[in-house]
Rosetta silent file (secondary structure, phi, psi, omega in degrees, C-alpha in Angstrom):
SEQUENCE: XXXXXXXXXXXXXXXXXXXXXXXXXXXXXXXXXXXXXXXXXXXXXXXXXXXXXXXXXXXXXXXXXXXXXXXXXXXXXXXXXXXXXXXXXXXXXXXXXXXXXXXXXXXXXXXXXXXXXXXXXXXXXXXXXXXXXXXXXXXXXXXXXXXXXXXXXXXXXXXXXXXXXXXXXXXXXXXXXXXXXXXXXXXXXXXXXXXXXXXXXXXXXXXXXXXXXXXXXXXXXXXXXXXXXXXXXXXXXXX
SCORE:     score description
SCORE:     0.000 S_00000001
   1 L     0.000    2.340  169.001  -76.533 -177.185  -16.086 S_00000001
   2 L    56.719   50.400  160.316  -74.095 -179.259  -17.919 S_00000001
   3 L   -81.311  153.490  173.575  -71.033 -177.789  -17.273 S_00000001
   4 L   -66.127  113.221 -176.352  -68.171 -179.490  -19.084 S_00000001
   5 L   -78.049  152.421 -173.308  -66.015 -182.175  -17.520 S_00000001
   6 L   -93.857   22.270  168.197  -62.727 -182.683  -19.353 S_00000001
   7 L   -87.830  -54.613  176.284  -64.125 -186.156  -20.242 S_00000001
   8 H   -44.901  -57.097 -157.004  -67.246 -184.071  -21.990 S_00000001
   9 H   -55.705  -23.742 -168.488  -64.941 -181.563  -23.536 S_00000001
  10 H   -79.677  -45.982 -166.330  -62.543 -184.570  -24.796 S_00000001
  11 H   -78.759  -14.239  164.926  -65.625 -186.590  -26.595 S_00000001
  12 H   -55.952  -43.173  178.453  -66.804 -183.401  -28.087 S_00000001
  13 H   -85.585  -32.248  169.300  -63.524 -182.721  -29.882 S_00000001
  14 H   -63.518  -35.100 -169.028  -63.614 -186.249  -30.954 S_00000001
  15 H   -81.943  -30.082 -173.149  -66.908 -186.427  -32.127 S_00000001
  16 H   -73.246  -26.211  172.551  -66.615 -182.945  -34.083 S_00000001
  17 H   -69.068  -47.169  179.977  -63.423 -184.692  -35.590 S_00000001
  18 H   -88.897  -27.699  153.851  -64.704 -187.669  -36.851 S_00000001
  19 H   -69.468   -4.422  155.382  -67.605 -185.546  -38.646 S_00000001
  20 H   -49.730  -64.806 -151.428  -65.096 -183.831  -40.238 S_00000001
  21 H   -87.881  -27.772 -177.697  -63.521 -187.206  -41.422 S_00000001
  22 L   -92.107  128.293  169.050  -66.770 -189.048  -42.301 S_00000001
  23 L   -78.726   24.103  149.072  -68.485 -188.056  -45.842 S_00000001
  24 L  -105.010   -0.821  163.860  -71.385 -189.190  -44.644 S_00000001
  25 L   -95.972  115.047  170.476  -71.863 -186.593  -42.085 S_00000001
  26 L  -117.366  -31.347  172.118  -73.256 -183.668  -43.825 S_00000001
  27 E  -146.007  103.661  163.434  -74.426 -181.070  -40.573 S_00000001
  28 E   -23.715  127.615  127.198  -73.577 -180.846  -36.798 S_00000001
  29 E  -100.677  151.503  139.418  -76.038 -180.200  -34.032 S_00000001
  30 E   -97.160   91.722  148.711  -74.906 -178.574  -30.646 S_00000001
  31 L  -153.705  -84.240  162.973  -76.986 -178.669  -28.015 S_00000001
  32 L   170.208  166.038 -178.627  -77.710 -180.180  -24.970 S_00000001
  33 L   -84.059  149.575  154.279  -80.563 -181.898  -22.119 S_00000001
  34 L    95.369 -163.311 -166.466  -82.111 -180.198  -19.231 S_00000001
  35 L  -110.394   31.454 -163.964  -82.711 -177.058  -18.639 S_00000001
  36 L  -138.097  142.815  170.372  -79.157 -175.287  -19.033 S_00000001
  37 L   -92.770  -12.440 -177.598  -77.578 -175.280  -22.445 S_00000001
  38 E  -176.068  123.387 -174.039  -73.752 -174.943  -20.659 S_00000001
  39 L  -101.818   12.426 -168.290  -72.476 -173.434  -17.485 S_00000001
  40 L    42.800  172.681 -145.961  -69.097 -173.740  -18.637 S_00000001
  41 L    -2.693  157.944  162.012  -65.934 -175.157  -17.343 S_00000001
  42 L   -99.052  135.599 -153.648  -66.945 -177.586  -14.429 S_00000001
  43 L  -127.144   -4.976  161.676  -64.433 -175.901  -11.432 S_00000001
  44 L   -72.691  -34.323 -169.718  -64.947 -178.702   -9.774 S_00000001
  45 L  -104.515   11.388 -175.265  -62.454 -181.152  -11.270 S_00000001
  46 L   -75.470  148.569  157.852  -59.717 -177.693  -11.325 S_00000001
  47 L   -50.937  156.962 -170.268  -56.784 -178.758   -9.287 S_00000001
  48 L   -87.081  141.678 -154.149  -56.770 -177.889   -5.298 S_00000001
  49 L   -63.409  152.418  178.987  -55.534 -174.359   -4.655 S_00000001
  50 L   171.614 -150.624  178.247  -51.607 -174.223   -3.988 S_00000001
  51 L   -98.524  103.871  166.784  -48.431 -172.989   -5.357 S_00000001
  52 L   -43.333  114.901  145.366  -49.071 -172.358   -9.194 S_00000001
  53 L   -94.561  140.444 -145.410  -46.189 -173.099  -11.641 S_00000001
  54 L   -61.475  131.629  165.640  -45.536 -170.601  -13.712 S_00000001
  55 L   108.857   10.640  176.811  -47.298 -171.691  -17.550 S_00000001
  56 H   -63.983  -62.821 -162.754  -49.651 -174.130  -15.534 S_00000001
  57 H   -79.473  -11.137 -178.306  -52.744 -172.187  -16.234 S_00000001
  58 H   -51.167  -63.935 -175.094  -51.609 -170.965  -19.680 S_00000001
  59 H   -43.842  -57.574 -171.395  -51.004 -174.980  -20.723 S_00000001
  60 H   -72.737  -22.886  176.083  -54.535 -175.708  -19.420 S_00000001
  61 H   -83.685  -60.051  177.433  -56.272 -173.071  -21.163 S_00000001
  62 H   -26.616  -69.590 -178.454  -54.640 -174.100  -24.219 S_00000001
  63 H   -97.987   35.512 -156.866  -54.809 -177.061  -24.057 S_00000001
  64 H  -141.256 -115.394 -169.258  -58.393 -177.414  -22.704 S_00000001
  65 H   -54.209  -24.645 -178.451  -61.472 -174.482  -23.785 S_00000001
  66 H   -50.152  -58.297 -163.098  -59.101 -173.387  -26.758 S_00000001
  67 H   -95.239   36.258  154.838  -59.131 -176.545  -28.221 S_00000001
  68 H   -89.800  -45.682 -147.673  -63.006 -177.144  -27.906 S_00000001
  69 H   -81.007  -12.793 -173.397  -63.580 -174.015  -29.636 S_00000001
  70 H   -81.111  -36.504 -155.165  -60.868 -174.546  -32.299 S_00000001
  71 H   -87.944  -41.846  164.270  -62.449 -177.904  -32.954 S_00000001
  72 H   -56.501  -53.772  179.868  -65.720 -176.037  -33.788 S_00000001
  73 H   -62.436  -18.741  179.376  -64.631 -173.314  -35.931 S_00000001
  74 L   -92.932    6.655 -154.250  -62.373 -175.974  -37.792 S_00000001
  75 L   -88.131  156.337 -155.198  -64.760 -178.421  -37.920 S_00000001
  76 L  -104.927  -24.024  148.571  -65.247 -178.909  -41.899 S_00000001
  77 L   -75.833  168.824 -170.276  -69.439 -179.286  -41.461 S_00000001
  78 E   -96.711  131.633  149.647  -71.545 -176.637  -40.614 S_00000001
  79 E   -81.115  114.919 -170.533  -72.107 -176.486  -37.219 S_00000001
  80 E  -115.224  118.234  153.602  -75.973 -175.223  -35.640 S_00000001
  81 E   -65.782   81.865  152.924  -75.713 -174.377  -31.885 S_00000001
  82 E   -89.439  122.151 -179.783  -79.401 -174.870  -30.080 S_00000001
  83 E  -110.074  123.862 -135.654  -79.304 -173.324  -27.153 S_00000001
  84 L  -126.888   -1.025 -165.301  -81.874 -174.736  -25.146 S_00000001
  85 L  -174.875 -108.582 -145.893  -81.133 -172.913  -22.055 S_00000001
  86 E  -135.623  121.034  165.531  -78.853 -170.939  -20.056 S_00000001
  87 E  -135.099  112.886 -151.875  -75.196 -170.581  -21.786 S_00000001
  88 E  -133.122  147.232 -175.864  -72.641 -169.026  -19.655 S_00000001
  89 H    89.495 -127.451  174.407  -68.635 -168.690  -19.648 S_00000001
  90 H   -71.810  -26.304 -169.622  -67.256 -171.260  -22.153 S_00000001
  91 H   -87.803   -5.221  151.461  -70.594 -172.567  -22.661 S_00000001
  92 L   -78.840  -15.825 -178.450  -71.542 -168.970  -24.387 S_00000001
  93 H   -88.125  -23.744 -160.780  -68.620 -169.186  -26.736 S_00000001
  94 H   -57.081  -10.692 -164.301  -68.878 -173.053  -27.320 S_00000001
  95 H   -97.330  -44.056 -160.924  -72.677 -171.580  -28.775 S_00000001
  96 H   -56.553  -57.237 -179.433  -70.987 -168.326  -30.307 S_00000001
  97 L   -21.995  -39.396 -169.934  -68.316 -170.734  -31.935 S_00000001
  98 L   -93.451  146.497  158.958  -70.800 -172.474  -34.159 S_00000001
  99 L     3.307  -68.716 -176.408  -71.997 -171.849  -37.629 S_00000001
 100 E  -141.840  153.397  166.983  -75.315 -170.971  -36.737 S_00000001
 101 E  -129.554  135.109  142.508  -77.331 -170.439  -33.347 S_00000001
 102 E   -93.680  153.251  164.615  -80.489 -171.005  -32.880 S_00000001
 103 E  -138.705  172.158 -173.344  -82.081 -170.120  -29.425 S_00000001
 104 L   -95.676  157.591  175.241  -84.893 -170.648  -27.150 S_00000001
 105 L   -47.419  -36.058 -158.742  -86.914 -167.986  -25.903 S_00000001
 106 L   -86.007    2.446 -156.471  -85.885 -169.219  -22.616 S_00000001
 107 L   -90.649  149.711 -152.912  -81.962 -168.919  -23.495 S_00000001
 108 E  -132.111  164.482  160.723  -79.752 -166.400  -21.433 S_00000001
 109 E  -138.247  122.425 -168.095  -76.300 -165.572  -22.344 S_00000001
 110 E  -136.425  141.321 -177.163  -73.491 -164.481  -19.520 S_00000001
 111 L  -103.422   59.715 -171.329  -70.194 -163.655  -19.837 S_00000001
 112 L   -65.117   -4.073 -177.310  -69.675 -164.748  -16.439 S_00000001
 113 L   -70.505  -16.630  170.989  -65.993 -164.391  -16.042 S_00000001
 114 L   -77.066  -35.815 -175.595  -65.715 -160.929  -14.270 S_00000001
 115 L   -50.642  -10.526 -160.753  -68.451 -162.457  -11.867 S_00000001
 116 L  -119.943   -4.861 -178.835  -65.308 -164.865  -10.649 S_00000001
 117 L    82.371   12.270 -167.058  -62.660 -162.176  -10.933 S_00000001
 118 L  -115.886  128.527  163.135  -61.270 -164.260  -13.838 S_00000001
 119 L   -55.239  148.891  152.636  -60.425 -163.254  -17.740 S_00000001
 120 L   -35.706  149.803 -169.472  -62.354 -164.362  -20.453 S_00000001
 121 L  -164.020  173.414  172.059  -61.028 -167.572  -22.013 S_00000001
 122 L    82.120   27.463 -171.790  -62.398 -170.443  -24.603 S_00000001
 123 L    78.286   -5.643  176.760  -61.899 -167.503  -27.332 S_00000001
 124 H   -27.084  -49.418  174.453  -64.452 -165.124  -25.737 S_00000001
 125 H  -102.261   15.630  155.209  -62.344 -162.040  -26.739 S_00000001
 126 H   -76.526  -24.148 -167.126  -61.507 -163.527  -30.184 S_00000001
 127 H  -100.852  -43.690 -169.393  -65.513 -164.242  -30.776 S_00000001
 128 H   -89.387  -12.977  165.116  -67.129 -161.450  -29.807 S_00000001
 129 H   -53.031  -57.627  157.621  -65.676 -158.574  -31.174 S_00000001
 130 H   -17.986  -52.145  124.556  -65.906 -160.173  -34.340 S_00000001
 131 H   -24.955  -50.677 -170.245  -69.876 -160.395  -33.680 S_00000001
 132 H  -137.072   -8.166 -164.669  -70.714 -157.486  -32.095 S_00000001
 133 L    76.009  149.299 -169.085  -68.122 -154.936  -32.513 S_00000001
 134 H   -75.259  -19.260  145.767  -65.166 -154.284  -29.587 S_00000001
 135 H   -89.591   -5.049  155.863  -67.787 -151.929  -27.522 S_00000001
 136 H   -57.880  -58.624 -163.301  -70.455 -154.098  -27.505 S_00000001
 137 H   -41.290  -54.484 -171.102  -68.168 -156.891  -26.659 S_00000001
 138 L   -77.460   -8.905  176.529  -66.473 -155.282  -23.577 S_00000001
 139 H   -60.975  -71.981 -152.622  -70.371 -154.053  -22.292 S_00000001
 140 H   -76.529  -18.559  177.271  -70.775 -157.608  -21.976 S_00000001
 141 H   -83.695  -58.347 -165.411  -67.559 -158.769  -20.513 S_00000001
 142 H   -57.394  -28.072 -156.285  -66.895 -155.822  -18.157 S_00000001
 143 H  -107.826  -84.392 -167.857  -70.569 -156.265  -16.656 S_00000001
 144 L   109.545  -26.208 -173.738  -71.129 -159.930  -16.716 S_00000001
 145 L   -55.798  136.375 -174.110  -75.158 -159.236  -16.691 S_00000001
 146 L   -70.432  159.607 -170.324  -77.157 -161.934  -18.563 S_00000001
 147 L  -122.952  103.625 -159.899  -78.205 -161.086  -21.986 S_00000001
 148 L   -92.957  136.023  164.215  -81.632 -163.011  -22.939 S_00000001
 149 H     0.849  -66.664 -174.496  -82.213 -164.715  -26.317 S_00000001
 150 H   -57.956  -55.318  179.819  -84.263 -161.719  -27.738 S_00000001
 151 H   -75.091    2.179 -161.814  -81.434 -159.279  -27.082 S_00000001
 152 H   -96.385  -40.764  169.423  -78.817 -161.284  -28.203 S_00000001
 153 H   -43.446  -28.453 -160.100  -80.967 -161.676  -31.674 S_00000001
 154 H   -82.609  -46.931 -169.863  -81.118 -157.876  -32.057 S_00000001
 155 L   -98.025   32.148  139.992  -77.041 -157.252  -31.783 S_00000001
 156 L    96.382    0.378 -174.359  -76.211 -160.257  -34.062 S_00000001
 157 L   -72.284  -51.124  167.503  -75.186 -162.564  -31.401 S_00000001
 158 L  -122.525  120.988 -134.664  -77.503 -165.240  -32.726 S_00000001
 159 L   -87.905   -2.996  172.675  -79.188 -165.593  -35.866 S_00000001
 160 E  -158.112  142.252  164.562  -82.917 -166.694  -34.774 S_00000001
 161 E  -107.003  118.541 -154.772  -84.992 -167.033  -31.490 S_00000001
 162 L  -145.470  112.492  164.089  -87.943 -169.486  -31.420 S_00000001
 163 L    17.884  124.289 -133.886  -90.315 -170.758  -29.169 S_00000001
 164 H   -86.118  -47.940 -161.041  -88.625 -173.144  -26.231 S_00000001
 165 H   -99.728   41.814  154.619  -90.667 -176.372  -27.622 S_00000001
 166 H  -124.828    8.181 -172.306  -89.913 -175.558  -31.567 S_00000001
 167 H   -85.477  -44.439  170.570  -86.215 -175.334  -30.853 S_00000001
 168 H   -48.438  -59.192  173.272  -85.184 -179.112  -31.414 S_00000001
 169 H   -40.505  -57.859 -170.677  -87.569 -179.205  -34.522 S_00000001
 170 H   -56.455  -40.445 -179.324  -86.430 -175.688  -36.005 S_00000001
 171 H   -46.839  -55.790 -175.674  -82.536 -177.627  -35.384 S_00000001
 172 H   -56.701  -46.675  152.983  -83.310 -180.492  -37.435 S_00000001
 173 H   -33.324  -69.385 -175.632  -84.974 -178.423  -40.048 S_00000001
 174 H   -60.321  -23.383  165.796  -82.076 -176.535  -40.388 S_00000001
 175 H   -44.703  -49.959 -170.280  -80.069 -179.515  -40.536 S_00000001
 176 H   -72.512  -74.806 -141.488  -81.836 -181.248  -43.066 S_00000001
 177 H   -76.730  -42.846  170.241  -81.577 -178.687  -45.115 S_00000001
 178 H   -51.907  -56.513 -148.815  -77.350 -178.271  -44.682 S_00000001
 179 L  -100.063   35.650  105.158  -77.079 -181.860  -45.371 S_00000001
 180 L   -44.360  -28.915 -162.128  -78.684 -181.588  -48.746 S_00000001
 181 L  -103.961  167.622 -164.258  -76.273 -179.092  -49.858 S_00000001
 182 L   -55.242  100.359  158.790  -72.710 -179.191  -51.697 S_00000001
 183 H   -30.216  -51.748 -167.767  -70.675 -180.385  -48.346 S_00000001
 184 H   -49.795  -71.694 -150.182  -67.535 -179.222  -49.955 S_00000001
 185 H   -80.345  -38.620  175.546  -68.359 -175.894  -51.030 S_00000001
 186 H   -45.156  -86.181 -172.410  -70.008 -175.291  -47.060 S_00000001
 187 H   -24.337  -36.946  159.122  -66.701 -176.484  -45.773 S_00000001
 188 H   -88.345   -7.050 -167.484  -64.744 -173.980  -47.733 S_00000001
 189 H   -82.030  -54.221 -169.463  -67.125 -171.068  -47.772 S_00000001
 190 H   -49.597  -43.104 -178.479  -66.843 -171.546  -43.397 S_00000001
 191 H   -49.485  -81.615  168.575  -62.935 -171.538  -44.164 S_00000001
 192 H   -33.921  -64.434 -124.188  -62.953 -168.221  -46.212 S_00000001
 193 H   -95.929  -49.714 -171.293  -65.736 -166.371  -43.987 S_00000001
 194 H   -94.101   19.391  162.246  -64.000 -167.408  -40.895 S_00000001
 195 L  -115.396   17.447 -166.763  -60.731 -166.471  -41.817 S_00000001
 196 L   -79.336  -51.059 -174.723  -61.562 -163.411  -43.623 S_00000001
 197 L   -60.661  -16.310  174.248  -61.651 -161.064  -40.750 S_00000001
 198 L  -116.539   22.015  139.380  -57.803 -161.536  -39.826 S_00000001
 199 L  -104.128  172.560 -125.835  -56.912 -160.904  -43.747 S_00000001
 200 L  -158.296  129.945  177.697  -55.942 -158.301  -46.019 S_00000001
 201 H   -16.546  -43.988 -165.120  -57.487 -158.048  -49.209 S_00000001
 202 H   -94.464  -30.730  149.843  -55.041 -159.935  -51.342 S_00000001
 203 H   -71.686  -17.160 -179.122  -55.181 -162.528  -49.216 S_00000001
 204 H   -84.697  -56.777 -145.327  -58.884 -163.237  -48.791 S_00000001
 205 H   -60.263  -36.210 -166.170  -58.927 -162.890  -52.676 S_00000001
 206 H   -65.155  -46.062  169.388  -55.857 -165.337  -53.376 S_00000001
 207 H   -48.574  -54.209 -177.413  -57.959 -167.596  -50.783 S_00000001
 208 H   -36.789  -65.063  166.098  -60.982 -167.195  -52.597 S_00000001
 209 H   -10.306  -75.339 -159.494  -59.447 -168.314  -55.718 S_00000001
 210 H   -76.669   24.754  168.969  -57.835 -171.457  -54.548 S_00000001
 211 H  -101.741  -40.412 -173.630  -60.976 -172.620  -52.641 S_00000001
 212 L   -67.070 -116.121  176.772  -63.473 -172.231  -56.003 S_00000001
 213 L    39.876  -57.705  170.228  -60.175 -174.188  -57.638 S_00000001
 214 L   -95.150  -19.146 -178.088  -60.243 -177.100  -55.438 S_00000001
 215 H   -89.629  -11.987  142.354  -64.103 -177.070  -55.083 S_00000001
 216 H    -8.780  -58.903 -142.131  -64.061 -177.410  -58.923 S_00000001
 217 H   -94.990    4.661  176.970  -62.534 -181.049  -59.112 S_00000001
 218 L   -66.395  149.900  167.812  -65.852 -181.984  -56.329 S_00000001
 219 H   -61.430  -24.204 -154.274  -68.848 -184.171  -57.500 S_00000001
 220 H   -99.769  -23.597 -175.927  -71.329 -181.556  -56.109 S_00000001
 221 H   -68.202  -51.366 -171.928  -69.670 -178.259  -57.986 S_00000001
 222 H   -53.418  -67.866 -156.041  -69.913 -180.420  -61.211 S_00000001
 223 H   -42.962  -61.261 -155.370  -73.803 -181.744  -60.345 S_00000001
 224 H   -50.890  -61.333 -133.983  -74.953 -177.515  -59.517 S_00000001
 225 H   -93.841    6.769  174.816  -73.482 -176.434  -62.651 S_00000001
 226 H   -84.391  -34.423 -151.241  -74.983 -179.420  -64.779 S_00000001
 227 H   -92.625  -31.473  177.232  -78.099 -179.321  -63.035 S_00000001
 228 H   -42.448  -77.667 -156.051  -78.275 -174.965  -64.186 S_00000001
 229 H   -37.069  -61.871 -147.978  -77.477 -176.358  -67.898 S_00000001
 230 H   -68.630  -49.851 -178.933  -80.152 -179.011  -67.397 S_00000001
 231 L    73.648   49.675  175.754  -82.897 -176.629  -65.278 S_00000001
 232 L  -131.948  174.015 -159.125  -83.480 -179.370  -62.622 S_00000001
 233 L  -110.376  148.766 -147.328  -82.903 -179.047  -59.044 S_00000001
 234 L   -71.897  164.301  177.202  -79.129 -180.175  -58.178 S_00000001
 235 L  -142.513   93.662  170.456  -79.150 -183.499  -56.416 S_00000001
 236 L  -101.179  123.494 -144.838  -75.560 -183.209  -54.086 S_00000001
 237 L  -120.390   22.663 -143.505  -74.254 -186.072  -52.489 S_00000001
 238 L     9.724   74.338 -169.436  -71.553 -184.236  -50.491 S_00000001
 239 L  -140.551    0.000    0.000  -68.536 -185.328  -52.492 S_00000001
């Protein structure tokens, strides 16, 4: 069910890093083999039960699902989640995290952390209010009950649900179609949108500004607004 090993979780943040860093990477997929898309954390490789020092599990949360999920929302490509299968714990936010989700008919979503007697963690109550609104959110948290593909389309959780053996195809599509577009102008648009919700007016706007500002001196703002004048279709080479 592919929960995540802190070897997975470490080449994840690398590879989401280095697409970041390479201009030739224009759009992430996320998703995964078999028939689970993430069962989150593997609980297997947690240390053996003893006497806890105090800021042990703090350090480990930190510095473990936090920084998966940081490395998706920061990652400066658009990020598409396929969820191919069952995504539950950290492996629903690591889906929540991303850009866009697609899911399979077959795809379940669980907020499984009350089921263990454990808080939410990997940004769960940072993502979903944000999503869903703060009673929706806690429905799903307090309860733990899976939430299937279809319902998670209707309350905004994901933005399309599609047939289990069209979901790789519909990814790639979508894909395609990102990494044709202005790279830049993605990267900063994710930047505004996903910092918007913890600003104040004056602050989104003053962002707003200096992101058109710097997306200005790009190859691809210059091709769209040549390619208007001209009344050909933009050819962007994400630069």
């Amino acid at each position: 069910m592919n929960a995540v090993t802190w070897d997975q979780r470490e080449r994840v943040i690398e590879l989401l890093a280095a697409a970041s860093a390479d201009p030739d990477v224009r759009a992430v997929v996320l998703t995964a083999t078999g028939k689970g898309f993430c069962a989150g954390a593997d609980l297997r490789g947690a240390p053996a039960a003893g006497e806890r020092v105090a800021g042990d599990v703090s350090r480990t949360i930190r510095l473990g699902a936090q920084r998966l999920i940081a490395a998706v929302l920061d990652c400066e490509k658009p990020v598409i989640a396929a969820v191919n299968g069952t995504a539950a714990g950290l492996g629903a936010h690591l889906a929540l995290a991303c850009d866009l989700v697609l899911a399979a008919e077959s795809a379940r979503f669980i907020e499984v952390f009350v089921r263990r007697g454990l808080v939410p963690d990997g940004g769960g109550a940072y993502l979903l209010p944000r999503l869903v609104g703060p009673q929706r959110a806690k429905e799903l948290m307090f309860f733990g009950d899976a939430l299937p593909a279809a319902e998670a389309e209707r309350i905004g959780l994901v933005n399309r649900v599609v047939p289990d053996a069209e979901l790789a195809k519909t990814a790639r599509a979508w894909a395609e179609r990102l990494a044709t577009g202005p790279t830049r102008a993605l990267a900063l648009t994710k930047q505004l949108v996903n910092a918007s919700l913890d600003s104040d007016r004056a602050t989104a706007f003053a962002a707003e500004a200096t992101a058109q500002e710097l997306n200005m001196t790009t190859h691809d703002a210059n091709e769209g607004v040549t390619s208007f004048v001209d009344r050909r279709h933009p050819h962007y080479r994400g630069r």
